[in-house]
Residue, then its C-alpha position, 0 to 999 in steps of 0.5 A: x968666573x962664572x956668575x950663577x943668577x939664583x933669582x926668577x927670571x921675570x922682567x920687573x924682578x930682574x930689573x931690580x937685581x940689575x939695578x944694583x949693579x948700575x948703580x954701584x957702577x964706578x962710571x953711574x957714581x962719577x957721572x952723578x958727581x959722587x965722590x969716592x968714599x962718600x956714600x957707601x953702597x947703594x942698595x935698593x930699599x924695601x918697604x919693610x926698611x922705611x923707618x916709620x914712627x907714625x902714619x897719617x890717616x889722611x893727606x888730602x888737608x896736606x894737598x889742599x893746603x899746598x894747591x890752594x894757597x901756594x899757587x903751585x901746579x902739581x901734576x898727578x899721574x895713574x897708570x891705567x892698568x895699575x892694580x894696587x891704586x887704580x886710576x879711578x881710585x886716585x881719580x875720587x881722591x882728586x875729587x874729594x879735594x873739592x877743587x872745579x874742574x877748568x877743562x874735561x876729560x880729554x885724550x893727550x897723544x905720543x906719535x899720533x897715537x892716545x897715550x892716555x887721557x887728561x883734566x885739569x883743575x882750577x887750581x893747577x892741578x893736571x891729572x893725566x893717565x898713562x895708557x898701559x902703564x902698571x903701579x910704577x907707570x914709568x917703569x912700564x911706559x917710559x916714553x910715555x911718561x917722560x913725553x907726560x913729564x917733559x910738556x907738563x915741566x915746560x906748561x905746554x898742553x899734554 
């Protein structure tokens, strides 16, 4: 059997298409503990299928609420080379938030090297950068995003 890919041959792209077959894979279902006939083919959504009925004009009552008075700590994550939200787009986003500033602008490190830059807020919030990373960071810095991830998870310093 020959399989003929009728799709542009660009990393992201090919990705994707190849992610169906990963995930509909008999070996990736059992290792997520999904049992046969339970869940019907995955199939990677778009945003055209997501079933909106109604759109917030804003959340940043949402986060506010959520920081202030549920004392949990959320990390906030741009890629510095994302062109659909660029960081200082989410960087004004936080700040319209009103919440102080507990410690500067700073460069975190991966291997002795600067893997992007980090502040923290006074209400737990961590903002942190992903240098090189585009709109879906983990996609294009993986390494760097789950070293992010994983000192953010165990509340030591990035």
């Amino acid at each position: 059997n020959l399989l003929v890919l009728c799709i542009p041959i660009l990393w992201q792209t090919y990705k994707y298409y190849l992610s169906y077959f990963w995930a509909n894979a008999e070996v990736t279902r059992n290792a997520l503990g999904i049992k046969e006939g339970s869940v019907g083919e995955w199939v990677r959504c778009h945003n055209a299928d997501l079933p909106y009925t109604i759109d917030l004009r804003s959340s940043i009552e949402y986060h506010r609420n959520v920081t202030a008075n549920g004392g949990y700590r959320a990390l906030v994550y741009s890629g510095d080379h994302d062109a659909v939200v660029p960081h200082l787009g989410t960087q004004a986003w936080i700040r319209s938030l009103g919440f102080p500033v507990a410690h500067h602008w700073r460069a975190w490190h991966l291997h002795g090297q600067s893997a992007g830059f980090t502040l923290t807020y006074s209400n737990n919030m961590t903002f942190a950068t992903i240098k090189g990373g585009g709109h879906t960071a983990p996609e294009y810095e993986p390494e760097r995003c789950f070293a992010m991830f994983s000192r953010w998870i165990l509340d030591k310093q990035l």
